[in-house]
FIDREN-155755 format. One record per residue (C-alpha): residue number from 0; residue in three letters; x, y, z. Coordinates in Angstrom, 1 decimal, decimal comma. Last residue first. Example, Ala and Ser with C-alpha at 12.3 -4.5 7.8 and 13.67 -1.06 7.14 Angstrom:
REM FIDREN-155755
PT;1;SER;13,7;-1,1;7,1
PT;0;ALA;12,3;-4,5;7,8
REM end
This chain:
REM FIDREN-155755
PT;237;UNK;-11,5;-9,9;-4,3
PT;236;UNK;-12,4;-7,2;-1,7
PT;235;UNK;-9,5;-4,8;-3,6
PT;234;UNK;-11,0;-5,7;-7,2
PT;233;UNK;-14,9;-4,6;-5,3
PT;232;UNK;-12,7;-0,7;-3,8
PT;231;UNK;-10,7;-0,8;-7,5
PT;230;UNK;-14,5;-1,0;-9,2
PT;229;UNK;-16,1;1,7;-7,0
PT;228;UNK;-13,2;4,2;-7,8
PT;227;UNK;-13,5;3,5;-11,5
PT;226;UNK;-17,4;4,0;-11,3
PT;225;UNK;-17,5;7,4;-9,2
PT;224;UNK;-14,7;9,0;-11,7
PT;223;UNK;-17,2;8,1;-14,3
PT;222;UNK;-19,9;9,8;-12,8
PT;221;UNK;-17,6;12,5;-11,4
PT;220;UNK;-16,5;13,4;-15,2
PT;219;UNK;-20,2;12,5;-16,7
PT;218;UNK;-21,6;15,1;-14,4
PT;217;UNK;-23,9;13,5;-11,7
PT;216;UNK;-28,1;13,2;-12,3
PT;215;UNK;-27,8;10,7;-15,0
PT;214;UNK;-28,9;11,3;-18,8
PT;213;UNK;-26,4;14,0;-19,7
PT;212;UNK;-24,6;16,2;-17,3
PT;211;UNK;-21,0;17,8;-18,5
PT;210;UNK;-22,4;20,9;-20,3
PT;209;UNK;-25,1;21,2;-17,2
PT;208;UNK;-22,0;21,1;-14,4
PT;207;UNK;-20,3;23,6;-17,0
PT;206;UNK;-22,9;26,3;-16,9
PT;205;UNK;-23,4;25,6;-13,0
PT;204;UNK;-19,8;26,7;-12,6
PT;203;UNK;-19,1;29,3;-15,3
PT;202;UNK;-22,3;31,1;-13,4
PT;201;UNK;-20,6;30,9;-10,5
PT;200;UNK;-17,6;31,8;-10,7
PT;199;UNK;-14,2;30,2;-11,7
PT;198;UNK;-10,8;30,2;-10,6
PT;197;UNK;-11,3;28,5;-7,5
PT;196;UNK;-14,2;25,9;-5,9
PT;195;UNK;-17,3;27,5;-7,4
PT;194;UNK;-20,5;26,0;-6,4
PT;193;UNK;-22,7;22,8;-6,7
PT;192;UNK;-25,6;21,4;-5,4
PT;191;UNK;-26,7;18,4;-6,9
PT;190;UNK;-30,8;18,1;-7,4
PT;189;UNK;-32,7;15,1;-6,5
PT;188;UNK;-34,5;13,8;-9,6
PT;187;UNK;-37,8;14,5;-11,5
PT;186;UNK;-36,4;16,1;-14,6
PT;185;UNK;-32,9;16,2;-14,5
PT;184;UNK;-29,6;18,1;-14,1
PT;183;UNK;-31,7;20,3;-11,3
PT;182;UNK;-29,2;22,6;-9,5
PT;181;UNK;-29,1;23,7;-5,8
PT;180;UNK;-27,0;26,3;-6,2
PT;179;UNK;-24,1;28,5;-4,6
PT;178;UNK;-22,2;30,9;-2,5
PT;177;UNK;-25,3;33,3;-2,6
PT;176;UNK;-24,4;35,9;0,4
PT;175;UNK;-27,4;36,5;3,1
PT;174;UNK;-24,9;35,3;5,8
PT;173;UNK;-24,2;32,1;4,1
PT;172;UNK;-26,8;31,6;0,9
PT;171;UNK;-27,1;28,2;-1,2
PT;170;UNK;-29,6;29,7;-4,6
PT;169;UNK;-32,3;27,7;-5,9
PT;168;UNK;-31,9;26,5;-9,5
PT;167;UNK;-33,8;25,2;-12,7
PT;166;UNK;-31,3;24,2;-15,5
PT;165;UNK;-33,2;21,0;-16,3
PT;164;UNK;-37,5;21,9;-15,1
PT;163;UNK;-38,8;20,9;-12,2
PT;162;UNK;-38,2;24,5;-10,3
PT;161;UNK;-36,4;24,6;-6,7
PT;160;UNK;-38,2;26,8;-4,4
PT;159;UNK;-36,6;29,4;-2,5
PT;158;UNK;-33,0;29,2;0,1
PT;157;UNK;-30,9;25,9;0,1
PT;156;UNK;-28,9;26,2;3,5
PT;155;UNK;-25,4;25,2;4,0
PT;154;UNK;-23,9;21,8;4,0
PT;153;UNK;-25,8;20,7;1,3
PT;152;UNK;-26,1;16,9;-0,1
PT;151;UNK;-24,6;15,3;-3,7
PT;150;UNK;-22,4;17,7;-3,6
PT;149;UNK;-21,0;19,2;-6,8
PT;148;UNK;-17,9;21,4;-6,5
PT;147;UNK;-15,6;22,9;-8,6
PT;146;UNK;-12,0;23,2;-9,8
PT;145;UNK;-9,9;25,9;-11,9
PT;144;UNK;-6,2;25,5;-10,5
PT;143;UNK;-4,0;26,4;-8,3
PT;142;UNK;-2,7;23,4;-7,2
PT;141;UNK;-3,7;23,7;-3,5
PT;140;UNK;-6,0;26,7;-4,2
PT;139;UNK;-7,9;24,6;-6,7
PT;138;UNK;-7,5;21,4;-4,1
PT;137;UNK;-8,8;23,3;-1,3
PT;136;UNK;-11,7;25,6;-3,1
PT;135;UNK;-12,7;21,8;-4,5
PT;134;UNK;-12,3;20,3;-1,2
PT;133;UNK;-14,6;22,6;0,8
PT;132;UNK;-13,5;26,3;1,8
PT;131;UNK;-16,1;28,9;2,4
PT;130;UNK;-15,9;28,2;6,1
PT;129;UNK;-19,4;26,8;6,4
PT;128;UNK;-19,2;25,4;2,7
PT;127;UNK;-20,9;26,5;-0,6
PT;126;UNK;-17,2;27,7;-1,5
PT;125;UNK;-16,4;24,7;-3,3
PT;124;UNK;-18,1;21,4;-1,8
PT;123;UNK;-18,2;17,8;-2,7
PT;122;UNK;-17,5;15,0;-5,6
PT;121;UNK;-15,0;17,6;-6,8
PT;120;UNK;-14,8;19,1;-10,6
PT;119;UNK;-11,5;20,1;-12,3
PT;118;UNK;-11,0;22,6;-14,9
PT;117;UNK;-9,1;23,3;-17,5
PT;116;UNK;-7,4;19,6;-17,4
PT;115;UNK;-3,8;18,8;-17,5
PT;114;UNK;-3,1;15,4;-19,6
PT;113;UNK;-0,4;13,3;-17,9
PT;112;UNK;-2,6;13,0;-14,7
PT;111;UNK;-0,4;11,0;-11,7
PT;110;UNK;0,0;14,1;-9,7
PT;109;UNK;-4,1;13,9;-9,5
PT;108;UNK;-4,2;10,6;-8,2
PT;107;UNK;-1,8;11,4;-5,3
PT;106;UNK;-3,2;14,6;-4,1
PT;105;UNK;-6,6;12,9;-4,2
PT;104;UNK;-5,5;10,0;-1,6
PT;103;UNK;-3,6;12,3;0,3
PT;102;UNK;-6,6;14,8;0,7
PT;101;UNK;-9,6;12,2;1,5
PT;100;UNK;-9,9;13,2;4,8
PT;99;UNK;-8,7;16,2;5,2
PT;98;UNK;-11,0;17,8;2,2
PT;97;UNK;-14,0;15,9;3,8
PT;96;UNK;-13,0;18,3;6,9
PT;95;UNK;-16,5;20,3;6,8
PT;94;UNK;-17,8;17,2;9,2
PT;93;UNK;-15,0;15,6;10,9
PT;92;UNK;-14,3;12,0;9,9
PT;91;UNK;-11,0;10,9;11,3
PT;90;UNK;-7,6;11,1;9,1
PT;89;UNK;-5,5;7,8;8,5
PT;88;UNK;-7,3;6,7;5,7
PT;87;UNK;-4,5;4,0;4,2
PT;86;UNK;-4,1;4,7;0,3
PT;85;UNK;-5,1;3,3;-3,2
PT;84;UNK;-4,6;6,0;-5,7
PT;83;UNK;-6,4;5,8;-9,8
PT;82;UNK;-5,7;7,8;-13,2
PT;81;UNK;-8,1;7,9;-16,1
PT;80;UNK;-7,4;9,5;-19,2
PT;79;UNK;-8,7;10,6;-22,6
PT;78;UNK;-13,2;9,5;-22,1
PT;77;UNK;-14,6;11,3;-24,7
PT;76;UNK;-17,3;14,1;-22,9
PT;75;UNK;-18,5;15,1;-26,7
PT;74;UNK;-18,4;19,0;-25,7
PT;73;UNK;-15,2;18,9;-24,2
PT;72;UNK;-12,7;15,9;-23,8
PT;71;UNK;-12,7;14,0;-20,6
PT;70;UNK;-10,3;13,3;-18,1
PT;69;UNK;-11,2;10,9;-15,1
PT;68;UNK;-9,6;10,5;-11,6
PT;67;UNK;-10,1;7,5;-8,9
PT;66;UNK;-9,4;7,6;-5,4
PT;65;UNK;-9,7;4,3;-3,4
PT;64;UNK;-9,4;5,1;0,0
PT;63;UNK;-8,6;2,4;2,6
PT;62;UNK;-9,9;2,1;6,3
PT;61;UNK;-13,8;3,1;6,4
PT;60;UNK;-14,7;-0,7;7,5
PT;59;UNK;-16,4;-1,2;4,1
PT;58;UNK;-13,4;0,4;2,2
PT;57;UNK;-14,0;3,7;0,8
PT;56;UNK;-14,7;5,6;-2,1
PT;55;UNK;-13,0;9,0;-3,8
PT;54;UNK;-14,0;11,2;-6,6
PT;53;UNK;-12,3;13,6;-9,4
PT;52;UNK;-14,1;14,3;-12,3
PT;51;UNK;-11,9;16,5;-15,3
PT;50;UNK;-12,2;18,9;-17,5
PT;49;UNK;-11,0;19,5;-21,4
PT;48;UNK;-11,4;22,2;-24,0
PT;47;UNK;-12,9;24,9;-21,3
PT;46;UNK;-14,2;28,0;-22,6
PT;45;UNK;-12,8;30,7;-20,4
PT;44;UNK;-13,3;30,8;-16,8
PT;43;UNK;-15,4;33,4;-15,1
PT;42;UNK;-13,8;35,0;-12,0
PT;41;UNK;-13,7;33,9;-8,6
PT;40;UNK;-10,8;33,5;-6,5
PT;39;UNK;-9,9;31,8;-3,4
PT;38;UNK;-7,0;33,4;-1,1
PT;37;UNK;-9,1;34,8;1,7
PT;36;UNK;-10,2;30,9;1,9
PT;35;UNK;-7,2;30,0;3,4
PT;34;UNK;-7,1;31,8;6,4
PT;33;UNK;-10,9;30,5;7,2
PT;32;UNK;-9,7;27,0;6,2
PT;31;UNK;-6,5;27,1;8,1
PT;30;UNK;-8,6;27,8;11,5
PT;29;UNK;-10,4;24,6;10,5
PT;28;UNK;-7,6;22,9;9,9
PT;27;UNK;-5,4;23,9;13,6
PT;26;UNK;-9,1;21,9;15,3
PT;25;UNK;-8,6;19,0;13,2
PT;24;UNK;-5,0;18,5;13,7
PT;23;UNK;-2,9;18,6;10,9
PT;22;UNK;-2,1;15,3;9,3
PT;21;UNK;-2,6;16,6;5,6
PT;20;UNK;0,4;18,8;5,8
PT;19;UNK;0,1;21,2;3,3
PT;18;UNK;2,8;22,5;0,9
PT;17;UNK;2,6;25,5;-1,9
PT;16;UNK;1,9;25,3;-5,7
PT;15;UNK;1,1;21,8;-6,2
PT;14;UNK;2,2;21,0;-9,7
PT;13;UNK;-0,5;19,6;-12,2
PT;12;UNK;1,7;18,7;-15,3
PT;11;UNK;4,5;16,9;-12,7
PT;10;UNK;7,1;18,8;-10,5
PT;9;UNK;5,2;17,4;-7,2
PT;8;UNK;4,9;19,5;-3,7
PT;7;UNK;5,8;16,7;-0,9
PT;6;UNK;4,0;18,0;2,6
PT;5;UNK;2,3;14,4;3,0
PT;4;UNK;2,0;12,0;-0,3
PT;3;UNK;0,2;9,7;1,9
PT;2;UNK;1,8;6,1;1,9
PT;1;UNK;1,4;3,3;-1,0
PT;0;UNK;0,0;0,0;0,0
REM end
């Protein structure tokens, strides 16, 4: 079993810009998190070519991460790459720490790309997140990159009614600020709610999360991402 990739910053096609040591102490990360999120930005992001999923599952007892990472060509959503991480979860689950959690894993699989993808998008939160800082504002600031979240829950507040209809949204406030949307990819179906991570607003962010979403609920990149992940965690049990 590999080990976590820890304070190392790679010299690969998605370098980490700055170090982070994913053992910090729960109470030290959440302080980090507030600092942290002065440095997020938001701004629209030019037409992406390629974009990728990125999503993470775990043993039955909760001990190994699986991480799995999936590159996809834009508009036709061709499968180019797919990259995979098995690694000891060593970090406890604190709620608004997913980031934490599955950080080593992630930081591995994503230094393994060979393509670099205009944008990233996280199975969890951007900026919709108590301290403004979920994994997809972690990871964009980490590697400063464009990156987004869609959750399949909301850690903040959904305001207004959510119309039936694809492309029908309900805005995720903090302190009377929209941060992000609840966002119906299909008729009939639980919504995701997504929101910028870094380098991209919000618009750009549920533009893209439609462009990627076809007959499922989930964005063909996390989808996909989700599925790989899945199959290393059954290959593991075999």
């Amino acid at each position: 079993m590999n080990s976590p990739a820890g304070n190392e910053v790679n010299s690969g096609i998605l370098r980490q810009v700055m170090p982070f040591d994913w053992s910090t102490p729960p109470g030290k990360a959440v302080l980090w998190q507030r600092d942290m999120s002065r440095r997020v930005i938001l701004c629209p992001l030019p037409e992406p070519q390629v974009v990728a999923g990125i999503d993470v599952a775990y043993s039955a007892g909760g001990t190994n991460g699986y991480a799995a990472a999936v590159v996809m060509t834009l508009p036709k959503l061709k499968i180019v790459e797919t990259q995979s991480e098995k690694f000891e979860i060593r970090y406890p689950y604190r709620p608004g720490l997913l980031a934490m959690r599955e950080g080593p894993v992630t930081a591995a699989v994503l230094k393994k790309l060979t393509r670099r993808p205009d944008v990233i998008i996280f199975d969890g939160a951007g900026i919709a997140h108590p301290r403004r800082f979920g994994i997809a504002s972690h990871f964009g600031v980490l590697f400063d990159i464009p990156t987004i979240g869609c959750a399949k829950t909301a850690l903040l507040s959904v305001v207004g009614e959510l119309g039936p209809k694809r492309g029908d949204f309900a805005p995720i406030l903090l302190e009377a600020e929209v941060l992000g949307a609840a966002l119906c990819t299909r008729p009939g179906v639980q919504p995701v709610h997504v929101s910028p991570g870094h380098r991209v607003d919000l618009a750009c962010t549920i533009d893209l999360v439609l462009a990627t979403t076809t007959k499922y609920r989930l964005p063909e990149p996390i989808r996909q991402a989700h599925r790989l992940a899945n199959s290393l965690r059954a290959k593991d049990r075999q």
